[in-house]
N, C-alpha and C positions, 0 to 999 in steps of 0.2 A: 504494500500500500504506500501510495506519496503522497506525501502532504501537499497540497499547493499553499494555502492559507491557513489560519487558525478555526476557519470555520469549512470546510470545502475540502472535501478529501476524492482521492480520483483510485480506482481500483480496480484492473483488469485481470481478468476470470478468462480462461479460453475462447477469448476470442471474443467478449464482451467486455463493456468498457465503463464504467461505472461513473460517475460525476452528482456525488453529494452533498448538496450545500444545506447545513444545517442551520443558517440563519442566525439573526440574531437571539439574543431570550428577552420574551414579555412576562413579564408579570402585571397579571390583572390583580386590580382589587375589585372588580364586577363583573358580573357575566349578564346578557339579558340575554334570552332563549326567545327565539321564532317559531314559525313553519310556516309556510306554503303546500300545497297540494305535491310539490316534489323536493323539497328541501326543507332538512333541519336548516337553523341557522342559529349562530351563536355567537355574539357581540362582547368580546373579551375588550374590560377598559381599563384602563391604568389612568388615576386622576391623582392629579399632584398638583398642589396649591403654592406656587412661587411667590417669593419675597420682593418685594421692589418697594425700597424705601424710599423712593424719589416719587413714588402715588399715593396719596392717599385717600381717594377717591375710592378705589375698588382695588380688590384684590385678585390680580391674576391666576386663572387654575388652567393648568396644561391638562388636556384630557387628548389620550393617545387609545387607539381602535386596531386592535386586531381581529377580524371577523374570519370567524369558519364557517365554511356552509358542506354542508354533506347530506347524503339520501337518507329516510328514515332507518333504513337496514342501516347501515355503518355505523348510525347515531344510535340502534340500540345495542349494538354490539360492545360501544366505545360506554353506555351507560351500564352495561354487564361487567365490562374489564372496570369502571372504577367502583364497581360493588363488591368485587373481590378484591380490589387492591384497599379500599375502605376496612372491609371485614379484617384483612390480614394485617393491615395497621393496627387496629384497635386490639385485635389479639396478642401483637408484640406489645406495644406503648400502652392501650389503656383507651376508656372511650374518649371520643372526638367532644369537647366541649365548647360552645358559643364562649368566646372572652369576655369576663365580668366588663369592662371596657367597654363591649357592644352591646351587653342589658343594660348597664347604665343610661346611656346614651337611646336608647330604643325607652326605658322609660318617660327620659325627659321628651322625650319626640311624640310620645302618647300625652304627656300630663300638657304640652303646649297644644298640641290640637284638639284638644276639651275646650281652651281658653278661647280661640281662638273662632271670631263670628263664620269667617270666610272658608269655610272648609264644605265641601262639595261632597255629599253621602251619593258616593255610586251602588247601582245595582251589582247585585252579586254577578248576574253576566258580563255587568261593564268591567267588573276586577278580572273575570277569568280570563275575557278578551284581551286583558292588556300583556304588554310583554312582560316575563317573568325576570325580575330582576333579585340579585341578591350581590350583596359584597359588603 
């Protein structure tokens, strides 16, 4: 095998010629989930809130998108592979818990929109319709 770069590896097999570029790495901190009649789709976001002390007006947040989209089969296969990779984690480490940090936070987000006139009660279909996000 020959490296070309740090990310890109080239490797020939009999006669076949192989060219890998594994890209850069994202890290999301949200996912929203789609469909279409022929596509999963899956909205991977990385949001990050920059510093600029010469504004203070607003605060700039970089929000970066790496979308997948793939067929229902592939997307339930890839939801099968992280049920066993899930399971088998929790079985070495211990269960997967929400960060006291994000029930905090998830409280005060519920206790402000009690207070709060302008809050719109959607129908349970208008919730299910919407894209599912979490992060």
């Amino acid at each position: 095998m020959a490296k070309k770069d740090q990310n890109k590896q080239t490797t020939v097999q009999k006669g076949v010629k192989f060219d890998i570029d594994n890209g850069p790495v994202f890290a999301a901190d949200e996912v929203g989930v789609m469909h279409n009649p022929l596509k999963m789709i899956m909205d991977f976001r990385n949001v990050t809130p920059r510093v600029d002390i010469r504004n203070r007006n607003f605060q700039p947040i970089a929000i970066k998108h790496s979308v997948i989209t793939m067929d229902p089969w592939t997307a339930k296969n890839l939801l099968d592979i992280l049920k066993t990779n899930l399971n088998n984690y929790e079985k070495k480490f211990g269960k997967i818990k929400k960060p006291k940090a994000l029930e905090i936070m998830e409280k005060e987000m519920k206790n402000n929109s009690k207070k709060s006139p302008n809050i719109t009660n959607l129908s349970s279909k208008e919730i299910k319709d919407m894209p599912n996000y979490f992060g």
